[in-house]
C-alpha distance (Angstrom), angle and dihedral (degrees) to the residues before:
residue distance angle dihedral
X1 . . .
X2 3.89 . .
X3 4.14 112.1 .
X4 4.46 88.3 -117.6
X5 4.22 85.8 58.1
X6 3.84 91.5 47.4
X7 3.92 95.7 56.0
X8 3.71 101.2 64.8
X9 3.84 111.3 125.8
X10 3.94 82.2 1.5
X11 3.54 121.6 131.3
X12 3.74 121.5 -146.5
X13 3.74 118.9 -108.0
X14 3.47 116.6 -135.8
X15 3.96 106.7 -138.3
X16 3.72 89.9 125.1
X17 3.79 84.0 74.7
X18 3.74 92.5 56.7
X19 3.76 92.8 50.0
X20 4.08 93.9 46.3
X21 3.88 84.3 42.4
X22 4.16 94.5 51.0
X23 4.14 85.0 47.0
X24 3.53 92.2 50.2
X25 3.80 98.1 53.1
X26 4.10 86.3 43.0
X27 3.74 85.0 48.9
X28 3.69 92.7 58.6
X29 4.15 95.4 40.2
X30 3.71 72.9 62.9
X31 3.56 106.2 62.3
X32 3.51 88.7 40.4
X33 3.79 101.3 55.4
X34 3.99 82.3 43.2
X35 3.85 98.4 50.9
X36 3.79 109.1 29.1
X37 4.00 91.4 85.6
X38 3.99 91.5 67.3
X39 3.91 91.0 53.3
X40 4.04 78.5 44.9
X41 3.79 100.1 51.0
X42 3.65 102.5 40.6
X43 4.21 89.8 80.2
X44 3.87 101.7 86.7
X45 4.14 86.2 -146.3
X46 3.62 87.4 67.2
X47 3.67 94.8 44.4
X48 3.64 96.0 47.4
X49 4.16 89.2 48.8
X50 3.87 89.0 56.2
X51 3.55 89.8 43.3
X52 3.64 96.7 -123.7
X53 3.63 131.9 170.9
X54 4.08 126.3 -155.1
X55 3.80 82.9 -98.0
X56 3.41 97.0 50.1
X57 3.45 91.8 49.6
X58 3.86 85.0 60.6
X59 3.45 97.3 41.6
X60 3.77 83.7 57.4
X61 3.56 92.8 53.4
X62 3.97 92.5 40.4
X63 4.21 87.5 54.3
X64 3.42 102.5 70.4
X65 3.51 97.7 39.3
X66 3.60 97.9 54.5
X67 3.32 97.6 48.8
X68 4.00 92.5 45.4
X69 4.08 83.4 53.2
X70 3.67 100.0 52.6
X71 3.99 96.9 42.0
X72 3.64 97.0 46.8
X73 3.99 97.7 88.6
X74 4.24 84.4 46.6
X75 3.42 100.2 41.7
X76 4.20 88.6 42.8
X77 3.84 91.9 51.0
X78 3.53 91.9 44.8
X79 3.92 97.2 58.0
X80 4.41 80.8 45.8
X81 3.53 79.5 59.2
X82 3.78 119.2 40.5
X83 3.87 93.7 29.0
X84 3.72 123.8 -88.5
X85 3.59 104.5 -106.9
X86 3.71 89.7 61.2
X87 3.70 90.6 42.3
X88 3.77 93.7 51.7
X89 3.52 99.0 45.6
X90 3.70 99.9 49.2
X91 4.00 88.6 43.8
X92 4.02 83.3 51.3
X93 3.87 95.6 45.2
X94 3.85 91.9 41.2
X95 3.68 98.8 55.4
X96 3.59 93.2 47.2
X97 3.78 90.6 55.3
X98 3.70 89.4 49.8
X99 3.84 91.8 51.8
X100 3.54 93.3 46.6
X101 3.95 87.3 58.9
X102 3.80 94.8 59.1
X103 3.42 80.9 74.7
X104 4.11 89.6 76.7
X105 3.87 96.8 43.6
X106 3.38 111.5 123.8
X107 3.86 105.9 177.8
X108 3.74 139.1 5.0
X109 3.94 103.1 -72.1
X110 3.82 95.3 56.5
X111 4.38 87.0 41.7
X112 3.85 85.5 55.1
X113 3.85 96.2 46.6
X114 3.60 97.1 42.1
X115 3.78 82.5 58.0
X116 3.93 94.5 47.8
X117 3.89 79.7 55.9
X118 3.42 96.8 48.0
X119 3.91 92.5 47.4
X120 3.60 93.8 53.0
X121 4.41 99.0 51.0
X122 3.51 81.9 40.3
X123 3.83 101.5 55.9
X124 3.65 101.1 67.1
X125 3.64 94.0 50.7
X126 4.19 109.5 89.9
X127 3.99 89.4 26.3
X128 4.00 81.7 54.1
X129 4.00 84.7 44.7
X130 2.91 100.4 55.8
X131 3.67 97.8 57.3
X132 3.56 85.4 50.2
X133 3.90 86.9 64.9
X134 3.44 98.5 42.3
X135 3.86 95.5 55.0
X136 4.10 93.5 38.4
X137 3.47 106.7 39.5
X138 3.94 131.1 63.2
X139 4.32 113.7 -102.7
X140 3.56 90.0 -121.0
X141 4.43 95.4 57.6
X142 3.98 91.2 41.0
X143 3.67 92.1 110.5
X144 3.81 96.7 50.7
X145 3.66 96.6 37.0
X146 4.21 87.6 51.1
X147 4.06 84.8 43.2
X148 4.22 81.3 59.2
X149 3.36 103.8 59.5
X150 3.67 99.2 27.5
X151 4.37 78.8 62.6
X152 3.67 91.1 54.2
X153 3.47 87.4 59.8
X154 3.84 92.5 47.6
X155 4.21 91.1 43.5
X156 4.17 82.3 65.8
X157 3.81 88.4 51.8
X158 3.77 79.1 50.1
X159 3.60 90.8 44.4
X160 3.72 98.9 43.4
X161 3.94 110.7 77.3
X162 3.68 97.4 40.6
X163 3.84 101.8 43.1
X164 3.66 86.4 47.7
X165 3.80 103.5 51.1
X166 3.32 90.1 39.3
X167 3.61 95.4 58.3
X168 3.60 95.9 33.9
X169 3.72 97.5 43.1
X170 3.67 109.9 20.6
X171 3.76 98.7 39.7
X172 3.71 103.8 34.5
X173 4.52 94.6 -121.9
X174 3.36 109.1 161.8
X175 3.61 106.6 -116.0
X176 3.79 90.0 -122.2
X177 3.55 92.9 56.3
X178 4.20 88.7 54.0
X179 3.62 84.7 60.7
X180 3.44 90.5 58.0
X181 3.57 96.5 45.5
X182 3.97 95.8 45.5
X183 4.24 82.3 52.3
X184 3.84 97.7 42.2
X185 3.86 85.7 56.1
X186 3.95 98.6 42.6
X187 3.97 80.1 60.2
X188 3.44 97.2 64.1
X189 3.63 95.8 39.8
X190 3.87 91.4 58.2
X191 3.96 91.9 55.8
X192 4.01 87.2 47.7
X193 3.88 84.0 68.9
X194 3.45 101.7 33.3
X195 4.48 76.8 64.4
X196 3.72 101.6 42.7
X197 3.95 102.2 32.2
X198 3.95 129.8 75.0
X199 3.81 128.4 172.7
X200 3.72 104.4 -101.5
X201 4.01 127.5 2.4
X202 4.28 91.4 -103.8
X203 4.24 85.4 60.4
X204 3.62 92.4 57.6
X205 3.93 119.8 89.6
X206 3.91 98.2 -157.9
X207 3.60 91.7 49.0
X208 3.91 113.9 86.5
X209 3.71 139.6 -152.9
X210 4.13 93.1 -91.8
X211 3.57 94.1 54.0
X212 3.75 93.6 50.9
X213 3.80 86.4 54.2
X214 3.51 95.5 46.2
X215 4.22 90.1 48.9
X216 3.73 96.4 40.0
X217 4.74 90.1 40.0
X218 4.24 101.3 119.8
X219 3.69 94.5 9.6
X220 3.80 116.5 127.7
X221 4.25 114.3 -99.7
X222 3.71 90.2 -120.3
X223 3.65 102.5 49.3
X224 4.24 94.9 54.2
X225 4.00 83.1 63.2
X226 3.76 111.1 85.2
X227 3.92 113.9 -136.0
X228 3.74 117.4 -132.3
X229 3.30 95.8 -153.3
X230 4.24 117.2 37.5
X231 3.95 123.1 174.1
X232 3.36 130.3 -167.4
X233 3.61 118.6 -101.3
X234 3.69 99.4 -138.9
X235 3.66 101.3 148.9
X236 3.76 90.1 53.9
X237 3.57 98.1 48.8
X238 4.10 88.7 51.6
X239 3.76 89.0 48.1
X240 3.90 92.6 47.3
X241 3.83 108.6 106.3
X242 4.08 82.0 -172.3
X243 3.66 96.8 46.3
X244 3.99 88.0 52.6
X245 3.53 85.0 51.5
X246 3.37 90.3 61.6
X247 3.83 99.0 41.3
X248 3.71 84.8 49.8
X249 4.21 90.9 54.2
X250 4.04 93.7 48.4
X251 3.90 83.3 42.8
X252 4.10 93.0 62.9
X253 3.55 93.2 30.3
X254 3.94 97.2 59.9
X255 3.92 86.0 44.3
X256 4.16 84.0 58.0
X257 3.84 92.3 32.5
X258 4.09 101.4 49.9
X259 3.51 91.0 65.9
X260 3.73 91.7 66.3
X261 3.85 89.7 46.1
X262 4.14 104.0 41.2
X263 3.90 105.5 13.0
X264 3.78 102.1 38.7
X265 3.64 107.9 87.7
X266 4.20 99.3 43.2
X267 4.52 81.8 43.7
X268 4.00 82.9 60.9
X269 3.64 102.3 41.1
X270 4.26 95.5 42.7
X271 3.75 101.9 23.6
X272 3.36 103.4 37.2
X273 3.73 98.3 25.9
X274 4.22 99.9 -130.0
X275 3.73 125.5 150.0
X276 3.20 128.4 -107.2
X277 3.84 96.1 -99.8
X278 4.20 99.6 44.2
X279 4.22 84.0 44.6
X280 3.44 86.3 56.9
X281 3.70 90.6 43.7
X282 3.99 85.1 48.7
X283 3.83 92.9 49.6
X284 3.72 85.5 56.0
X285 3.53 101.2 52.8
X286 3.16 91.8 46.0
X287 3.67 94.1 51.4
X288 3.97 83.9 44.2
X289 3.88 89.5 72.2
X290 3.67 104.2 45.3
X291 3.89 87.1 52.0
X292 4.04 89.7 53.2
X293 4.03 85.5 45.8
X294 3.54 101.8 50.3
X295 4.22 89.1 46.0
X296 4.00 86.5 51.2
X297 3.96 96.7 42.5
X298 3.68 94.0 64.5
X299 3.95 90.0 54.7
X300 3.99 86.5 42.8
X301 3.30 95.5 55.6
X302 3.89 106.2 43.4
X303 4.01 78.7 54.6
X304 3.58 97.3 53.6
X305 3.79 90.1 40.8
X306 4.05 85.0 54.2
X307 3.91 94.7 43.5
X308 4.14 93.7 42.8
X309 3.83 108.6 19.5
X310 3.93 125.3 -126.8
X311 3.86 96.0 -52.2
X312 3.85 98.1 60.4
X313 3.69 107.6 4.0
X314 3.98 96.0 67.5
X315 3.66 101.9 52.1
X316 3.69 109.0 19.8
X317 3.85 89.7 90.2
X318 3.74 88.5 52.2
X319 3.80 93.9 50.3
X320 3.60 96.1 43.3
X321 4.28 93.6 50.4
X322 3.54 99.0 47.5
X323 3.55 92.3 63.6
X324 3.54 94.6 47.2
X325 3.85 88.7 54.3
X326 3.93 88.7 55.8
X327 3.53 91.7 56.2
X328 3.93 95.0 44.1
X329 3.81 86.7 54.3
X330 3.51 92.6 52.5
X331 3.81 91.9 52.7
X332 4.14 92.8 47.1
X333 3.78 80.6 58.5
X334 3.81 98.5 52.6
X335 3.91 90.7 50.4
X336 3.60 127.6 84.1
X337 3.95 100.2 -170.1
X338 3.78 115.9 97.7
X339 3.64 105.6 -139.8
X340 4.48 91.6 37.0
X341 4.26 76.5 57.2
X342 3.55 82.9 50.8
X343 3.72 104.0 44.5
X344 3.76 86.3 53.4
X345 3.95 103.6 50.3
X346 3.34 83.7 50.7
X347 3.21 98.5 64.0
X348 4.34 87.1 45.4
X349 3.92 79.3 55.2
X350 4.19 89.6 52.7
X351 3.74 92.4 42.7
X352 3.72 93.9 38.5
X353 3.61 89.1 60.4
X354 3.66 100.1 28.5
X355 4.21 90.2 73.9
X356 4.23 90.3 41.7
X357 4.44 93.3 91.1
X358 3.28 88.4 54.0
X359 3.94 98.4 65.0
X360 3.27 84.8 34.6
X361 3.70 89.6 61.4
X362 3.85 87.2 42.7
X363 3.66 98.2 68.5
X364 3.58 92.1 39.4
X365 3.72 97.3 64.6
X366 3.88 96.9 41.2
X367 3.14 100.6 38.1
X368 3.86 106.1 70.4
X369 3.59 116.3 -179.1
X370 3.70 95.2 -12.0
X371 3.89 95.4 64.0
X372 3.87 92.4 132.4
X373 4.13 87.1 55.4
X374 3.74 89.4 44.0
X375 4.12 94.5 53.9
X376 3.36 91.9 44.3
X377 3.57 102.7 50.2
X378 3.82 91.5 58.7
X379 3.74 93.7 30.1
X380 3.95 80.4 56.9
X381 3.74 95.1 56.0
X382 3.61 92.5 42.8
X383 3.79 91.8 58.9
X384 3.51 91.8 46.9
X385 3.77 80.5 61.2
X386 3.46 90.9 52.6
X387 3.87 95.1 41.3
X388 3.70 93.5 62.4
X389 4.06 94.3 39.4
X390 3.83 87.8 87.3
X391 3.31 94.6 57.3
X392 4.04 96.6 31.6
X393 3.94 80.6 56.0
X394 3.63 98.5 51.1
X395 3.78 96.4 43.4
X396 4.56 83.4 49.2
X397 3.51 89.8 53.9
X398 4.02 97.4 53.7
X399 4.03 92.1 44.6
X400 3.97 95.2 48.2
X401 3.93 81.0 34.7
X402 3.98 111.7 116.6
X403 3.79 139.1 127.2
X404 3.84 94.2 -84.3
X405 4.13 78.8 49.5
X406 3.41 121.0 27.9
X407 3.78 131.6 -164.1
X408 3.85 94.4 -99.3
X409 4.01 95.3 50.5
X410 4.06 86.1 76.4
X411 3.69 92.0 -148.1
X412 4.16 90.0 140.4
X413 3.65 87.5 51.4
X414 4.20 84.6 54.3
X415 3.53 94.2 51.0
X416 4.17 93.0 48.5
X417 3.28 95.3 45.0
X418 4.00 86.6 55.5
X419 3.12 99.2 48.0
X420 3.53 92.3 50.2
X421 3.85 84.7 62.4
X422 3.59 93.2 48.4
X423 4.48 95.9 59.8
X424 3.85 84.7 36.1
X425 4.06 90.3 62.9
X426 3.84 100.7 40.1
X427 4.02 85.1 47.8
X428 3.82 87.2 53.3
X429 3.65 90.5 63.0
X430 3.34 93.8 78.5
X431 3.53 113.2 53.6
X432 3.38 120.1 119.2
X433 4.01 117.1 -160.8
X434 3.89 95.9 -176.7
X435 4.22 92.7 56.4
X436 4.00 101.1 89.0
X437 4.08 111.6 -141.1
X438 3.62 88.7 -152.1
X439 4.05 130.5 26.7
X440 3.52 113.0 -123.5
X441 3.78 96.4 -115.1
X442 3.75 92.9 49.6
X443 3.82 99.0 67.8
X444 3.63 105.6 80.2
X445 3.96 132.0 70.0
């Protein structure tokens, strides 16, 4: 009996909700393992205990994305390979470990390999995700279920600032023991998948027959069948003038985008002159507004995509919002109130994120079986992007540097960061959702 002639008078069953639900919450252990350390590293005691210069600090910063950039093609064909739910939980469980240990570093070599480490379990994670999404939820919601976990991830930027102060500064915890506790927690979050999650809908034995239908309703025949064997399509991707599109859009949005995630707290407290608790406050906010963007991208763009198609309707959003976040930067730097600089980086954080499901979306319908390789070929350029912001940043700030200007007002790292936005948005222009980077009956070996 065929799975359509089982589901009459069946209703669905909603475990795909768990499983998007358990990514989300990994999604935003994530972002908080990955952005706690800036809210860390802007108090000059802790600096000075680690023994870290201003280009350490950005060597820091540089570590983990550099290692996240270069493993995300591995780490994504490697979940295509083994199975996703293994993938994701070990990349989950790992990276928690890995945080954990930063709570033993004692000087800059062990900070900058503990970040290597972290880069590397984290990698696989969203490429990993999001062939999760494409085999759980139905091709019409991809946008708003992509929007969901990408917001997790935002909610622990959300999360970050605050939770950290206030256990740093308001309670008295050690910051080595909040490493510990951020890890311990990561741990448990990483067996909570592991429970709820399966590969596909058919593998899990809460999920019934109407529910796969529902999932698997407008999908194409050939992509509902799993593929033993999946390589990655390499050579395509390189010969893709789309796909380097893309690449070249993640690459200038990180270089916009890593300020808000590496720079933000120490720009606050020396350039705008805010305490330590109203930065964090700031950082929040700030935060705050990316999260609400990324859950209203996903929405945008399966609207646009039903309004304009696949050519226009995917990456017009995306286009459109990264200049708006050049020009928003360009006003933060013109102002001299705190809370006005605040106002308008958050709205670079809602933008930002408000053009992410659309990419998203991108690799998903091009990249067929080998979504995971896909993802994390342009999720590795784009962190390459955001590997060499830190030091793009710090090399900005000394050549706008002067006395009208100094070092500490940031106001190189601004313009970087700005420009970043500016390449990213005239790259997004031509991506092209409907061109497939690999034909269907080329993925398998």
């Amino acid at each position: 009996m065929s799975y359509t002639d089982s589901v009459i008078n069946e209703r669905p069953t909603r475990v795909r909700f768990g499983v998007l639900a358990a990514m989300t919450v990994a999604s935003f252990m994530l972002y908080l393992h990955r952005a706690f350390i800036a809210e860390i590293l802007k108090y000059k005691e802790i600096r000075d205990e680690l023994q870290l210069t201003e280009a350490d600090v950005a060597a820091t910063f540089s570590a983990f994305f550099f290692s996240y950039a270069l493993c995300q093609v591995p780490m994504g064909s490697i979940a295509d390979s083994i199975g996703r739910r293994k993938a994701f939980t070990l990349y989950v469980v790992a990276w928690s470990l890995f945080t954990a240990l930063g709570g033993f570093v004692t000087g800059f070599g062990m900070m900058f390999a503990v970040r290597l480490l972290l880069g590397i379990a984290q990698a696989g994670a969203y490429p990993t995700a999001g062939g999760l999404v494409g085999r759980w939820v139905p091709i019409t919601q991809r946008g708003g279920a992509s929007a969901l976990v990408s917001a997790g991830g935002r909610f622990g930027g959300v999360v970050f600032a605050s939770l950290t102060t206030l256990l740093l500064k308001t309670w008295g915890v050690p910051w080595q023991q909040i490493m510990l506790l951020y890890g311990g927690v990561g741990v448990l979050v990483g067996i909570w998948f592991w429970i709820v999650a399966r590969n596909d809908p058919r593998e899990h034995p809460r999920c019934n027959a109407a529910e796969v239908d529902l999932i698997e309703d407008g999908r194409p025949p050939e992509a509902a069948k799993p593929a033993h064997t999946v390589r990655a399509p390499i050579y395509e991707m390189f010969m893709s003038p789309v796909m380097w599109c893309m690449c070249v859009t993640q690459f200038g949005t990180n270089i916009g985008w890593a300020f808000l995630i590496t720079t933000l707290p120490t720009y606050l407290k020396e350039a705008k002159q805010a305490d330590d608790v109203a930065g964090g406050q700031m950082t929040g906010f700030i935060w705050l507004l990316g999260f609400f963007g990324t859950l209203l991208g996903g929405p945008l763009v399966d609207a646009t995509t039903r309004r304009w198609g696949f050519r226009w309707g995917r990456i017009l959003p995306t286009v459109i919002t990264r200049f708006l976040c050049a020009g928003l930067y360009l006003f933060a730097l013109e102002t001299t109130d705190a809370w006005t600089a605040t106002v308008a980086l958050a709205a670079v954080s809602f933008f930002c994120d408000l053009g992410i499901p659309g990419i998203w979306a991108f690799a998903q319908d091009v990249g067929g079986r080998s979504v995971g390789a896909v993802l994390g070929f342009g999720n590795m350029f784009g962190n390459l992007g955001a590997a060499a912001a830190a030091y793009v940043y710090l090399w900005s700030d000394q050549y706008f540097a002067d006395a009208a200007s100094p070092l500490s007002d940031h106001r190189g790292t601004i313009i970087a960061a700005m420009t970043g936005f500016i390449v990213s948005g005239i790259a997004a222009a031509g991506i092209n959702a409907a061109k497939p980077i690999v034909p269907a009956d080329a993925e398998t070996v």
